[in-house]
OpenMM code with the backbone's topology and positions (N, CA, C; nanometers):
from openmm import Vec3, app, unit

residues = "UNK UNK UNK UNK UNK UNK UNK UNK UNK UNK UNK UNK UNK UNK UNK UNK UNK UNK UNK UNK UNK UNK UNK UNK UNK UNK UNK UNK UNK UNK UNK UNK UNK UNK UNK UNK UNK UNK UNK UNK UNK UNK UNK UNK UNK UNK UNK UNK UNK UNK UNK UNK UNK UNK UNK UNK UNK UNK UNK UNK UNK UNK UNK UNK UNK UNK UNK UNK UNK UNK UNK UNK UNK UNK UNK UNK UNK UNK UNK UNK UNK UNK UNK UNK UNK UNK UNK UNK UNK".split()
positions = [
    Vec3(0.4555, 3.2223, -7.8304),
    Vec3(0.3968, 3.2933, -7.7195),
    Vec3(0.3570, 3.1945, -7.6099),
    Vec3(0.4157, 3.1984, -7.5003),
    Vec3(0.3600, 3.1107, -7.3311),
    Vec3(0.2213, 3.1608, -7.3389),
    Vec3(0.1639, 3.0467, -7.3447),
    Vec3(0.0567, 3.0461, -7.2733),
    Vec3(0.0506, 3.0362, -7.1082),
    Vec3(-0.0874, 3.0681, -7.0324),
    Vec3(-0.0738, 3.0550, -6.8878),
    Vec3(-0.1368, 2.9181, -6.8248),
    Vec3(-0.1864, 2.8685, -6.9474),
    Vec3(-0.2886, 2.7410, -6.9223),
    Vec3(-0.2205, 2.6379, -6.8130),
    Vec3(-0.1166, 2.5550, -6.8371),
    Vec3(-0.0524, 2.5046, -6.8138),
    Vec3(-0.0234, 2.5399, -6.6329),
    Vec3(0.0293, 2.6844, -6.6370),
    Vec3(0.0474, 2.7678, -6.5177),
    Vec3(-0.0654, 2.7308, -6.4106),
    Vec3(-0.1789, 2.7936, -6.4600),
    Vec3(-0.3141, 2.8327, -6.3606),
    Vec3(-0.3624, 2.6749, -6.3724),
    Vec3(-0.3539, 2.5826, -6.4483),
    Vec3(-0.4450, 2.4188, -6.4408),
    Vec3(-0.3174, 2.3981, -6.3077),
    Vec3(-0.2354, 2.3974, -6.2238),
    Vec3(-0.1327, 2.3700, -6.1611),
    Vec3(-0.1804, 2.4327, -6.0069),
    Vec3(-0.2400, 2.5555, -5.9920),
    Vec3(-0.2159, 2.6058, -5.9173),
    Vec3(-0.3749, 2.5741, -5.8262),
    Vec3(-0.3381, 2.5879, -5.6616),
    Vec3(-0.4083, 2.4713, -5.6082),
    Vec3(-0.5702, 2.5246, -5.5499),
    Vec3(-0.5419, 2.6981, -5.6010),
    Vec3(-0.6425, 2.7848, -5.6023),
    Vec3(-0.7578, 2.7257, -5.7079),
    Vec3(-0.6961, 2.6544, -5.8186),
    Vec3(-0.8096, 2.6476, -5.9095),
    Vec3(-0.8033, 2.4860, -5.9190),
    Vec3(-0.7111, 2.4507, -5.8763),
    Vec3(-0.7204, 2.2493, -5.8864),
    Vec3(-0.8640, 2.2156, -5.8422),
    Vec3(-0.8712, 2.1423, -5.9851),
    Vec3(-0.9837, 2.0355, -5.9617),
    Vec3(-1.1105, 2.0959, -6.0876),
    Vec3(-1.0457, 2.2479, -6.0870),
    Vec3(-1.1141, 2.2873, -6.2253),
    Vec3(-1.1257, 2.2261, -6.3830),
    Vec3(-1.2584, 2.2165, -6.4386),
    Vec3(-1.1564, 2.1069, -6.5720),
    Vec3(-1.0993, 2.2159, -6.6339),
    Vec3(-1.0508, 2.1407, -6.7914),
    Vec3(-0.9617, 2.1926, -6.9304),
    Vec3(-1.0662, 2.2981, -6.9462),
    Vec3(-1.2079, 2.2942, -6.9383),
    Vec3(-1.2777, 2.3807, -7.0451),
    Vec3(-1.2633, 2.5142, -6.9375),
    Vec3(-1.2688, 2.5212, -6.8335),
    Vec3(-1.3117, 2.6332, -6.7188),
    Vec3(-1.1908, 2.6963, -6.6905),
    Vec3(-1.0257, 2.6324, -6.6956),
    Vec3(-0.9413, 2.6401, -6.7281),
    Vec3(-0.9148, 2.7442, -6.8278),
    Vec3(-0.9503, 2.7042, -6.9563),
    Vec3(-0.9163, 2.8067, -7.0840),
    Vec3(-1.0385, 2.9385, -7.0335),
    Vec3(-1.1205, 2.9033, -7.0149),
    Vec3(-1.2216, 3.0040, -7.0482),
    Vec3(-1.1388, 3.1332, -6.9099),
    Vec3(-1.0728, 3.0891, -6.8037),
    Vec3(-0.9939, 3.2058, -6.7140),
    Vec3(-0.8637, 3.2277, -6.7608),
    Vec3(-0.8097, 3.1643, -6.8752),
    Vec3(-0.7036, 3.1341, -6.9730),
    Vec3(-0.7609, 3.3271, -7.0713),
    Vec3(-0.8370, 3.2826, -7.1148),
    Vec3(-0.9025, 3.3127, -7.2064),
    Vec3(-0.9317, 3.5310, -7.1546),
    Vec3(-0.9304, 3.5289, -7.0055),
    Vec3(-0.9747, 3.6248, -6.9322),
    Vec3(-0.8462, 3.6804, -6.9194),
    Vec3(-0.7516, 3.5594, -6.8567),
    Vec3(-0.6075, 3.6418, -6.8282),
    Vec3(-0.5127, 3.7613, -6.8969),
    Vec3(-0.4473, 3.7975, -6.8002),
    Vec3(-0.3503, 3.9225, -6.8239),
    Vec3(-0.2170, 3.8606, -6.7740),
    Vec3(-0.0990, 3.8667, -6.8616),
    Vec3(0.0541, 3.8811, -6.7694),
    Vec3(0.1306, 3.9739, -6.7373),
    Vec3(0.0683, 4.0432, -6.6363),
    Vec3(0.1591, 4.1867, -6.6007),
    Vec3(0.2510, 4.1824, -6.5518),
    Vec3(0.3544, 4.2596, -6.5312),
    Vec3(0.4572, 4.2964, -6.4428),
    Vec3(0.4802, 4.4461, -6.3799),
    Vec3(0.4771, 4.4558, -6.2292),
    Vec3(0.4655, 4.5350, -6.1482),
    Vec3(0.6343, 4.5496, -6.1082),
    Vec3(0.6446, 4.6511, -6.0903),
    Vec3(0.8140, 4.6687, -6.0481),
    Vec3(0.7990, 4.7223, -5.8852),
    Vec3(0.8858, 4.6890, -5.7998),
    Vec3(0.9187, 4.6812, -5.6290),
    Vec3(0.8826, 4.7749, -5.6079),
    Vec3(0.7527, 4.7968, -5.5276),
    Vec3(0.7391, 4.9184, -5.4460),
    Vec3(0.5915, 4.9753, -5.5010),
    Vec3(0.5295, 4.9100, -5.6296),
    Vec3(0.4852, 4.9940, -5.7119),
    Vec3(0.3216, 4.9236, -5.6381),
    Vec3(0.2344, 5.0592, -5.6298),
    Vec3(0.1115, 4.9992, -5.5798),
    Vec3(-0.0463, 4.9096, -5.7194),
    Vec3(-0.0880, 4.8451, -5.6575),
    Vec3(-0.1220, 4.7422, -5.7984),
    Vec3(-0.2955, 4.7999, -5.7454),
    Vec3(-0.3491, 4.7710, -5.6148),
    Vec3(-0.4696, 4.9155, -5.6001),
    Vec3(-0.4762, 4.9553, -5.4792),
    Vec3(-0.5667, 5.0024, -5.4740),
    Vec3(-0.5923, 5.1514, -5.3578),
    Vec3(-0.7314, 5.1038, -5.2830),
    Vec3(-0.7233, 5.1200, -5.1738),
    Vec3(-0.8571, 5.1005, -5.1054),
    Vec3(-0.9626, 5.2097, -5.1897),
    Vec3(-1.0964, 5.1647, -5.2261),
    Vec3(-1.1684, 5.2234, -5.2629),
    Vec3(-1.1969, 5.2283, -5.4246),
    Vec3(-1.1125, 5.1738, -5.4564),
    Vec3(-1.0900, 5.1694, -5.6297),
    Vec3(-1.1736, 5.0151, -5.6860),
    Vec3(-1.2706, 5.0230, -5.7352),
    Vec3(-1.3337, 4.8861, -5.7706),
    Vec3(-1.2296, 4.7500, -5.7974),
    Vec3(-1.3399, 4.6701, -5.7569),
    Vec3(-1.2391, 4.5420, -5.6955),
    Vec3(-1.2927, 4.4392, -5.8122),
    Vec3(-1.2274, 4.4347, -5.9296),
    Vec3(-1.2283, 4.3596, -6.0174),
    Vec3(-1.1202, 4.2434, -6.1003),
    Vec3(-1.0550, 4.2782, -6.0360),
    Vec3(-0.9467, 4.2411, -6.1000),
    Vec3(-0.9020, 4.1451, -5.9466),
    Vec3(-0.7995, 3.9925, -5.9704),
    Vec3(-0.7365, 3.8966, -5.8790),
    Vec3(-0.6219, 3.9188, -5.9593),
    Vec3(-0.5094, 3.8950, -5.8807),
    Vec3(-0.3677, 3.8263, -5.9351),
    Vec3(-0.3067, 3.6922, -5.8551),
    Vec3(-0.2324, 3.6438, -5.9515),
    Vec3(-0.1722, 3.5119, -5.9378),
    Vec3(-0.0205, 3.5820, -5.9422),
    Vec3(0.0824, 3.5437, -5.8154),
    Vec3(0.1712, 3.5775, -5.8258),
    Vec3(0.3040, 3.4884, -5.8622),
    Vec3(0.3675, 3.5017, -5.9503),
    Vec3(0.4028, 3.3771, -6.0612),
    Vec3(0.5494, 3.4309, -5.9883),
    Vec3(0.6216, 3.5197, -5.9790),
    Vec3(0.7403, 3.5761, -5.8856),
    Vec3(0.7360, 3.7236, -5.8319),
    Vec3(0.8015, 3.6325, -5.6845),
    Vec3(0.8142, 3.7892, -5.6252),
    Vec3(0.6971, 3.7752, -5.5219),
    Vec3(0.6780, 3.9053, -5.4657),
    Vec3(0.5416, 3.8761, -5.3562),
    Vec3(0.5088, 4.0042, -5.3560),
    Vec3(0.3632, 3.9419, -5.2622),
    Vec3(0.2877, 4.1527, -5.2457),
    Vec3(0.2727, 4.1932, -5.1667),
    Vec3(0.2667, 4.2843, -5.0693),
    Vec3(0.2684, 4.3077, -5.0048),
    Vec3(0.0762, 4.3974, -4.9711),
    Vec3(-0.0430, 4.3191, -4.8748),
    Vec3(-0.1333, 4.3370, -4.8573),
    Vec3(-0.1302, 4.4427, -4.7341),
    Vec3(-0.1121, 4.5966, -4.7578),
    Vec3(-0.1119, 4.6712, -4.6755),
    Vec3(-0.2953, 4.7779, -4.6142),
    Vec3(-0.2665, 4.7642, -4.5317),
    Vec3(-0.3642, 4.8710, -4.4973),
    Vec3(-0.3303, 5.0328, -4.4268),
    Vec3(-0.4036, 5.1328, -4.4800),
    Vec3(-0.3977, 5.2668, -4.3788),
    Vec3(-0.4064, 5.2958, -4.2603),
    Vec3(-0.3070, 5.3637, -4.1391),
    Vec3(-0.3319, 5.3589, -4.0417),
    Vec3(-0.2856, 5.5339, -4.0677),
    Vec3(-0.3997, 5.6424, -3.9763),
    Vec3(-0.3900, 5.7458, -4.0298),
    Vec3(-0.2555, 5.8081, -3.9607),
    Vec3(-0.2339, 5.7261, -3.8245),
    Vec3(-0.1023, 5.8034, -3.7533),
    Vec3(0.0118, 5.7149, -3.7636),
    Vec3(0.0052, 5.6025, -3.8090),
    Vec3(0.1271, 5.4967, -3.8422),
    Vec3(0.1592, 5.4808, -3.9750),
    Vec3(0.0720, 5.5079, -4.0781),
    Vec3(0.1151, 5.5009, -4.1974),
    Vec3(0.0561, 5.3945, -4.2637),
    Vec3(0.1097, 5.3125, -4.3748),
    Vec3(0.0783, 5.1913, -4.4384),
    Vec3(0.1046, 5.0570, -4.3036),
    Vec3(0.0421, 4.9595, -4.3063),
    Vec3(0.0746, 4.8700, -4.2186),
    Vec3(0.0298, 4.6626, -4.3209),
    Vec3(0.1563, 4.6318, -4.3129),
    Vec3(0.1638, 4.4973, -4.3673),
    Vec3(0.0840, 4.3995, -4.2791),
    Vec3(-0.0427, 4.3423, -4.3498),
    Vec3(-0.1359, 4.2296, -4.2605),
    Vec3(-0.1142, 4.1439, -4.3441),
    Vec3(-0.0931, 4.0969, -4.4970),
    Vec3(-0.0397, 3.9876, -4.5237),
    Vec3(0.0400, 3.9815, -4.6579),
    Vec3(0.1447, 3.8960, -4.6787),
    Vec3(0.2339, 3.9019, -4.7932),
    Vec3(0.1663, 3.7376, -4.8521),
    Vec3(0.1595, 3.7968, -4.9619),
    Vec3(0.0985, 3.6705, -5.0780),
    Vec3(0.2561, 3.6735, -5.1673),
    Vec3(0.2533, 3.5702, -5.1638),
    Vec3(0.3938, 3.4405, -5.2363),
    Vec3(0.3546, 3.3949, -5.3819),
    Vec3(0.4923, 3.3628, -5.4385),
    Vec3(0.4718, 3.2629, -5.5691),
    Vec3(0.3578, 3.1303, -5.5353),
    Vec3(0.2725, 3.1439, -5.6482),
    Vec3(0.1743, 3.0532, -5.6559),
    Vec3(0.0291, 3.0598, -5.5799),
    Vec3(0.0395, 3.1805, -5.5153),
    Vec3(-0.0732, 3.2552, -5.4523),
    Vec3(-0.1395, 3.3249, -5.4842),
    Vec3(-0.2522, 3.3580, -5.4568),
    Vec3(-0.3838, 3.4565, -5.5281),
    Vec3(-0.3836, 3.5825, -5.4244),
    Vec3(-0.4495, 3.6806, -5.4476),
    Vec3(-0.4456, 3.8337, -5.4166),
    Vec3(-0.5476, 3.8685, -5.4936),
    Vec3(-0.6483, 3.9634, -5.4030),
    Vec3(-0.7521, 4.0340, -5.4728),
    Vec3(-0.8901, 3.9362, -5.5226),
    Vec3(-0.8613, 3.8155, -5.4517),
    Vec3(-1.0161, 3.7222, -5.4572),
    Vec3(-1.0837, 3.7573, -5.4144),
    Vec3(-1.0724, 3.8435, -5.2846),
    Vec3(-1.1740, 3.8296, -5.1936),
    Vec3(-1.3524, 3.8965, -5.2220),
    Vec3(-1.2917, 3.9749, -5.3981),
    Vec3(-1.4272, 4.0803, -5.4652),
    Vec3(-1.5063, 3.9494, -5.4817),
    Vec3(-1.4782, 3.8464, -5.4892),
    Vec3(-1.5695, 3.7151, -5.5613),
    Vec3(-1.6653, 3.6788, -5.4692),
    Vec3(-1.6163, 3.7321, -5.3545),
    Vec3(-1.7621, 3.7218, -5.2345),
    Vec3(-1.8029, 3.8109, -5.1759),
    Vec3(-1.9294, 3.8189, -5.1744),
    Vec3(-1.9992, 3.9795, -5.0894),
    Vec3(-1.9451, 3.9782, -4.9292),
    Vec3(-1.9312, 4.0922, -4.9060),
    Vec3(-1.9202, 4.0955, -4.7425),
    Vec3(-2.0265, 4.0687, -4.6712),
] * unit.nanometer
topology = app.Topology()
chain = topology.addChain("A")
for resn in residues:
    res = topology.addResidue(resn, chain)
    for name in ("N", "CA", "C"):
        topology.addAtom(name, app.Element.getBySymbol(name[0]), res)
């Protein structure tokens, strides 16, 4: 079984973290897979959950009530999504 340790000690979101702080978000992790198109959350839906996008990208849309969905930013391989719950507004 892959571990993600290896993965997330690499990535530059968490560089500089040690081995122990490392496992212990090791320890928290999930490896999901989302298929094209598919929404991962919804404005308004508790904000608990970050992803690390290992392939592929996301697409960070917002509601516009007469334009529809509107793309403000695409997060890439090796990028984080959904941090932003880790700080109060």
């Amino acid at each position: 079984m892959e571990t993600l340790e290896p993965y997330l000690a690499e990535l530059p979101f968490l560089k500089g973290l040690s081995a122990e702080h490392i496992r212990l978000i090791v320890g928290c992790a999930s490896n999901v897979k989302f298929d094209a198109g598919q929404y991962i959350d919804r404005e308004g839906q508790a904000a608990n959950t970050f992803y690390v996008v290992r392939h592929g990208r996301i697409a960070i849309e917002i509601f516009h009530p007469t334009t529809g969905p509107i793309c403000i930013q695409t997060v890439a391989e090796g990028e984080v999504a959904g941090w932003s719950w880790l700080f109060p507004p």
